[in-house]
C-alpha positions in Angstrom: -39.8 -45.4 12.2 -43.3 -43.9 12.1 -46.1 -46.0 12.6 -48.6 -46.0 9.6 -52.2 -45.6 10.6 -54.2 -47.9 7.7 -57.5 -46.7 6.6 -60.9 -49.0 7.5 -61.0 -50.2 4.0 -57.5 -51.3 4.2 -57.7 -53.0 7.4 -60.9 -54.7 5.8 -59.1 -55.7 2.4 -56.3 -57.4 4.4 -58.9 -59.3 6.7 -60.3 -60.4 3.8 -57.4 -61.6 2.1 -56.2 -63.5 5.3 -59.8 -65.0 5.4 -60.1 -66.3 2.0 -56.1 -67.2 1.9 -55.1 -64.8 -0.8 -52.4 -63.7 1.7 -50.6 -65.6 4.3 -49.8 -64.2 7.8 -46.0 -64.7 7.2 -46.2 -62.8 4.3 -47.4 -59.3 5.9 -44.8 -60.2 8.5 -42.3 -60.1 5.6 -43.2 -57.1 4.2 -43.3 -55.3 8.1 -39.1 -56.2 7.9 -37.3 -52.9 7.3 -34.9 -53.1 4.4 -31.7 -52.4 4.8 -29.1 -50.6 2.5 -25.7 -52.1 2.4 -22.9 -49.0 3.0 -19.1 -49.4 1.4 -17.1 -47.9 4.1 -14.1 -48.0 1.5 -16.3 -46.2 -0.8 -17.7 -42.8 1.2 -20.1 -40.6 -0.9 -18.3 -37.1 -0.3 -20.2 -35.1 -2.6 -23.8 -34.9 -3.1 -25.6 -35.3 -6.5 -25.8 -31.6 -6.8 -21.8 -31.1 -6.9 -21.7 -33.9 -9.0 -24.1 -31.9 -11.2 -22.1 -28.6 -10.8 -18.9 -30.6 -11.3 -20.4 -31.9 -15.1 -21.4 -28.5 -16.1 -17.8 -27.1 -15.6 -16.6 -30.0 -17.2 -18.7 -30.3 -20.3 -17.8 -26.2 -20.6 -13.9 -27.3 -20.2 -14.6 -30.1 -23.4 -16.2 -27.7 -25.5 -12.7 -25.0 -25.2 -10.7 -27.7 -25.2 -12.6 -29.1 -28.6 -12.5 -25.5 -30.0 -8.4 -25.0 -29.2 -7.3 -28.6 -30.4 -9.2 -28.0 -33.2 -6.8 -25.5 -34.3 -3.9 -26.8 -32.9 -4.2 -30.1 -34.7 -6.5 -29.1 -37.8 -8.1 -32.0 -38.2 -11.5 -32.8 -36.7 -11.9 -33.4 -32.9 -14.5 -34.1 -30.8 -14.7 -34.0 -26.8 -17.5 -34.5 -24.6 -18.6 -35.9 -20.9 -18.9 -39.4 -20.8 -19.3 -40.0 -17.1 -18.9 -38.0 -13.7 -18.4 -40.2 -10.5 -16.6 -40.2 -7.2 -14.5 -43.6 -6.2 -11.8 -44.9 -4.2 -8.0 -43.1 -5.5 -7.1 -47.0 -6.0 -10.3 -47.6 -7.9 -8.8 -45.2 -10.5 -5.6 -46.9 -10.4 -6.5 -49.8 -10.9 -9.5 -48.3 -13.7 -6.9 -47.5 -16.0 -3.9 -49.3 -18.0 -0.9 -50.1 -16.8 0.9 -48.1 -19.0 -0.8 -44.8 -20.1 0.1 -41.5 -20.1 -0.2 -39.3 -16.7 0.3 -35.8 -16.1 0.2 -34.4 -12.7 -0.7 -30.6 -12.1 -0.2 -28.7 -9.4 -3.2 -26.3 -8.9 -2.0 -23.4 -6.8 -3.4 -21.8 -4.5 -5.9 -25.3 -4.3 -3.7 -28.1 -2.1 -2.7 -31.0 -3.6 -2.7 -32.0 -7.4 -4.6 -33.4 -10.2 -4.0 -36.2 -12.7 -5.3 -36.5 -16.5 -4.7 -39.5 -17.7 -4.8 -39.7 -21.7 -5.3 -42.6 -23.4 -2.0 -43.5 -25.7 -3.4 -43.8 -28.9 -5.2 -39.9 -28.2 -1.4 -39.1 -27.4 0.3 -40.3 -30.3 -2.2 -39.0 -32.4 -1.9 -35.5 -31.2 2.3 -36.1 -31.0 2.0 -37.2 -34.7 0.3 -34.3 -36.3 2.1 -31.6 -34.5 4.8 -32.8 -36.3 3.0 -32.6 -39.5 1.8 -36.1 -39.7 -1.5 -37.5 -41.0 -2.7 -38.7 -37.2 -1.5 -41.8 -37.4 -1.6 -43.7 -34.1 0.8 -46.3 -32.5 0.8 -47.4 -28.9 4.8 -48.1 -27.7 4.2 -46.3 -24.7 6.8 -48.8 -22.7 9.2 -46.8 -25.2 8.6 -43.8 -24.6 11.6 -41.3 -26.1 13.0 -38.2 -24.2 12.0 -36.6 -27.2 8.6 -37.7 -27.2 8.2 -37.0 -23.2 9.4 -33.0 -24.5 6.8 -33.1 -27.2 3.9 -34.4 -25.5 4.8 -32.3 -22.4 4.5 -29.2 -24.5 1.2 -30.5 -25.5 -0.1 -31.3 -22.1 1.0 -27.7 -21.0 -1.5 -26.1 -22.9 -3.8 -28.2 -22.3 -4.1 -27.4 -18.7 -4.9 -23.5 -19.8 -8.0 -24.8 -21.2 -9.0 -25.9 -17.8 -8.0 -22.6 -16.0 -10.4 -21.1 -18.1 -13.6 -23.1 -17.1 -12.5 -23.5 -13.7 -12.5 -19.6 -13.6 -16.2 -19.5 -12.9 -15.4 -21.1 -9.3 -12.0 -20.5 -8.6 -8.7 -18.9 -9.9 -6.1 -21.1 -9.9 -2.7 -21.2 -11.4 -2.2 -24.4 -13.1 1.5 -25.5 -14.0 2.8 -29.7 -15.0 4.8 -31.2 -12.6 4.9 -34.8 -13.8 4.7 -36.7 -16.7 4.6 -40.8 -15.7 3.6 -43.9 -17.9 3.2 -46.2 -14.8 0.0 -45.4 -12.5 1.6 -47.5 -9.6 4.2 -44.9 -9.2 1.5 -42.4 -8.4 0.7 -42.9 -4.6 -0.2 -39.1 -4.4 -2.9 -39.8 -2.1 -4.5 -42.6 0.4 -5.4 -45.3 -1.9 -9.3 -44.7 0.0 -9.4 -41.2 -0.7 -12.3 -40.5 -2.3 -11.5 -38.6 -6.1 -14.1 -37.6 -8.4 -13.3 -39.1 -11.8 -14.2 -37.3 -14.9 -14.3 -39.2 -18.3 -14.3 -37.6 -21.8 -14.6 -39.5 -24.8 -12.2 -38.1 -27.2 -12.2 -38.5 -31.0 -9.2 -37.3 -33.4 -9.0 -37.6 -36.7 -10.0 -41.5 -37.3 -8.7 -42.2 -33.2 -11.0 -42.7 -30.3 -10.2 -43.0 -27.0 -10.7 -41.5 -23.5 -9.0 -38.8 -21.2 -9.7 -39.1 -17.3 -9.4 -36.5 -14.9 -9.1 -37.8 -11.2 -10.0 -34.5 -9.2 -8.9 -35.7 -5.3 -11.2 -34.5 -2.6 -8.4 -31.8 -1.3 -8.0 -30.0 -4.1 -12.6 -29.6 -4.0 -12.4 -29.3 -0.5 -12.6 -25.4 -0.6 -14.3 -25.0 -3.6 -17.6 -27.2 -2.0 -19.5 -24.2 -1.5 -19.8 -23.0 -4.8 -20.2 -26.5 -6.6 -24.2 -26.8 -4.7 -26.9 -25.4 -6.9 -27.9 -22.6 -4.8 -24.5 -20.6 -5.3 -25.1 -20.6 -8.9 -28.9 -18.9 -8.2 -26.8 -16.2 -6.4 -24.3 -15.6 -9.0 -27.1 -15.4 -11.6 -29.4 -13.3 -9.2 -26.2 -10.7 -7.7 -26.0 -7.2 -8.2 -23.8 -6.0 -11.5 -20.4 -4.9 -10.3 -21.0 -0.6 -10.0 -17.5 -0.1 -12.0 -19.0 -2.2 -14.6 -21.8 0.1 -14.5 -20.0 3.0 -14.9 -17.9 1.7 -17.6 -21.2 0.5 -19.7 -22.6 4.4 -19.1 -19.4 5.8 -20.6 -19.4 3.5 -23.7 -23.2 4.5 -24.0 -22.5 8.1 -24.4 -19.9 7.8 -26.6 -22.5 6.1 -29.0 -23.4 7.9 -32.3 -27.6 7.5 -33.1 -29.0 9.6 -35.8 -31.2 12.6 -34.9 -33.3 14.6 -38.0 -36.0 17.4 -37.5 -38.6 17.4 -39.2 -39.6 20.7 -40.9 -43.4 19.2 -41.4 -45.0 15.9 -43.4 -47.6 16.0 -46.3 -49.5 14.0 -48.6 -49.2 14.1 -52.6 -50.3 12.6 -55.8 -47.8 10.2 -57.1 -48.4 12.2 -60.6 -47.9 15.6 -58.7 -44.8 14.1 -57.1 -43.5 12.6 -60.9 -43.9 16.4 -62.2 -41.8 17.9 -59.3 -39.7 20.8 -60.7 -36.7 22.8 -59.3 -38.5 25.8 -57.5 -41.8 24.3 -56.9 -43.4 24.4 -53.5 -44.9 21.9 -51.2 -46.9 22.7 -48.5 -46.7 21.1 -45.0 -49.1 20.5 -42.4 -47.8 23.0 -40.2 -47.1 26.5 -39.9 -43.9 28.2 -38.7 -45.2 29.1 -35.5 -45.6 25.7 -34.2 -42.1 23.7 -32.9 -40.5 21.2 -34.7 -40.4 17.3 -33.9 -36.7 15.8 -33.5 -36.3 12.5 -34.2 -33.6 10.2 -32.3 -33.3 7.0 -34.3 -36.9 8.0 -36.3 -38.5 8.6 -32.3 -39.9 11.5 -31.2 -37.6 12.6 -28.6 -37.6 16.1 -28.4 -39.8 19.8 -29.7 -37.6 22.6 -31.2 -37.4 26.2 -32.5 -35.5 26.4 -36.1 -32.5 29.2 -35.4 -28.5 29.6 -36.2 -25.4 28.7 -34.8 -23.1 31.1 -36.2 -23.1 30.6 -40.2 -24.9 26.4 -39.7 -28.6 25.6 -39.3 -29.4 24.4 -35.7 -32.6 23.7 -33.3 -32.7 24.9 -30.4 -34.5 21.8 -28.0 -37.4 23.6 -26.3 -39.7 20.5 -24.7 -39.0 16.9 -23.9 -42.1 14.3 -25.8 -43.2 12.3 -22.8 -43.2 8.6 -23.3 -47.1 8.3 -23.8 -46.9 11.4 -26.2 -44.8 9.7 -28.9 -47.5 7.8 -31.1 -49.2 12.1 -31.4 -45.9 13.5 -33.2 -45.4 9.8 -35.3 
């Protein structure tokens, strides 16, 4: 460690306070001891706070399609948010959660290995009960679990995982499909049980039924996506240059755009009783002659000087000068 040089008056305060016994020899000794952290081999910190961050934000965007699309599914009110984001042992999740719960395993090609969501029974039932038309009620029997209610609930589940696709998307593409559904969590030994997973926990409302859904993200399936989860990948994605097909694409659309465009013949100033007395075949005079060009008007801005003329048997102006920016507020 680096020594630290004291000041004059701090080497004076601590003679004094050893002098008049305010502080005890032992006790500076004390607090010369380097502290030292205690480090959980079992419990390795593979991602910094940053990915955790990163890893939240996806996640909170993931609760708030997957609110939207239950929403509808069910129609009834739901609410989902992030409750917690942390990174623990594989058997630290196992043992986390009940022994019997419902587990489904997706495979998240072309990322190796798979993921787990575990959902909390009563969320399960709840969701089972009014896709059958039901009122939401909620039962937990999970030891009982019916083929029928496996084929339901897997149906479920299945779109479930699209809703994660989608805010996954801003990191990686994957291709999401169910390969299990299990009841027991000690029959899912995917993994070393000291492989460090990143837990994600959303408290999950329903109707009247709260409860929680956990996703256990192990550390193969994030290995490659590391990179983009630290803060300084987002930067660049915000800060990168727009895709030039995109560009061409937004110039096309632009010029297929209809504005409005009028040319103005000349502007004047009248009596309101001179303008109630108007008749057919009265004249008003402008402020300018014939000689001098027209102003036309893009969207009620100058834009553009003209000539009046004809195209074949229709009115037109012929566009003779472009109005400079500075030179709009002189033809307003």
């Amino acid at each position: 460690m680096p020594e630290e040089i004291l000041s004059q008056s701090e080497i004076d305060a601590l003679l004094s306070a050893l002098s008049t016994g305010e502080m005890k020899a032992e006790e500076i000794k004390k607090e010369e001891t380097q502290k030292v952290k205690v480090y959980d081999f079992k419990r390795a910190l593979r991602f910094s706070k940053d990915q955790i961050r990163s890893l939240t934000r996806i996640h909170e965007n993931f609760a708030r399609i997957l609110t939207t699309f239950l929403s509808a599914q069910l129609r009834t009110y739901v609410q989902i948010t992030v409750a917690s984001a942390d990174q623990i042992p594989y058997e630290e999740f196992i043992r986390s959660i009940p022994k019997m719960t419902i587990l489904t395993v997706y495979d998240v090609p072309p990322l190796e290995g798979s993921i787990i969501m575990e959902i909390n029974p009563n969320i399960a039932y709840t969701m089972m009960d009014r896709m059958l038309g039901g009122y939401g009620d909620s039962i937990n029997k999970i030891e009982k679990l019916t083929e029928i209610e496996k084929k339901l609930m897997t149906r479920i589940f299945e779109q479930m995982i699209d809703q994660l696709r989608e805010a996954w998307s801003e990191i990686v593409d994957i291709s999401p499909f169910l390969s299990e559904l299990e009841v027991n969590p000690q029959f899912l030994q995917m993994i070393s049980p000291n492989e460090t997973v990143v837990v994600i926990s959303l408290n999950t409302t329903i109707g009247d039924t709260s409860g929680m859904i956990n996703l256990c993200l192990p550390q193969v399936v994030l290995d490659p996506m590391m990179p983009k989860l630290s803060g300084h990948y987002w930067m660049q994605q915000n800060d990168k240059q727009a895709d030039p097909e995109n560009i061409r694409l937004l110039e096309e659309g632009i010029k297929d755009a209809k504005v409005p465009l009028a040319v103005e013949l000349g502007t004047t100033t009248i009596k309101i009783e001179d303008f109630l007395n108007l008749e057919i075949g009265d004249c008003i005079r402008l402020n300018q002659t014939i000689e001098e060009p027209l102003v036309v008007k893009v969207d009620k801005i100058p834009k553009f000087l003209g000539q009046p003329g004809k195209s074949g048997s229709k009115m037109a102006v012929q566009i003779m000068d472009i109005i400079e920016e500075g030179e709009v507020e002189k033809y307003e």
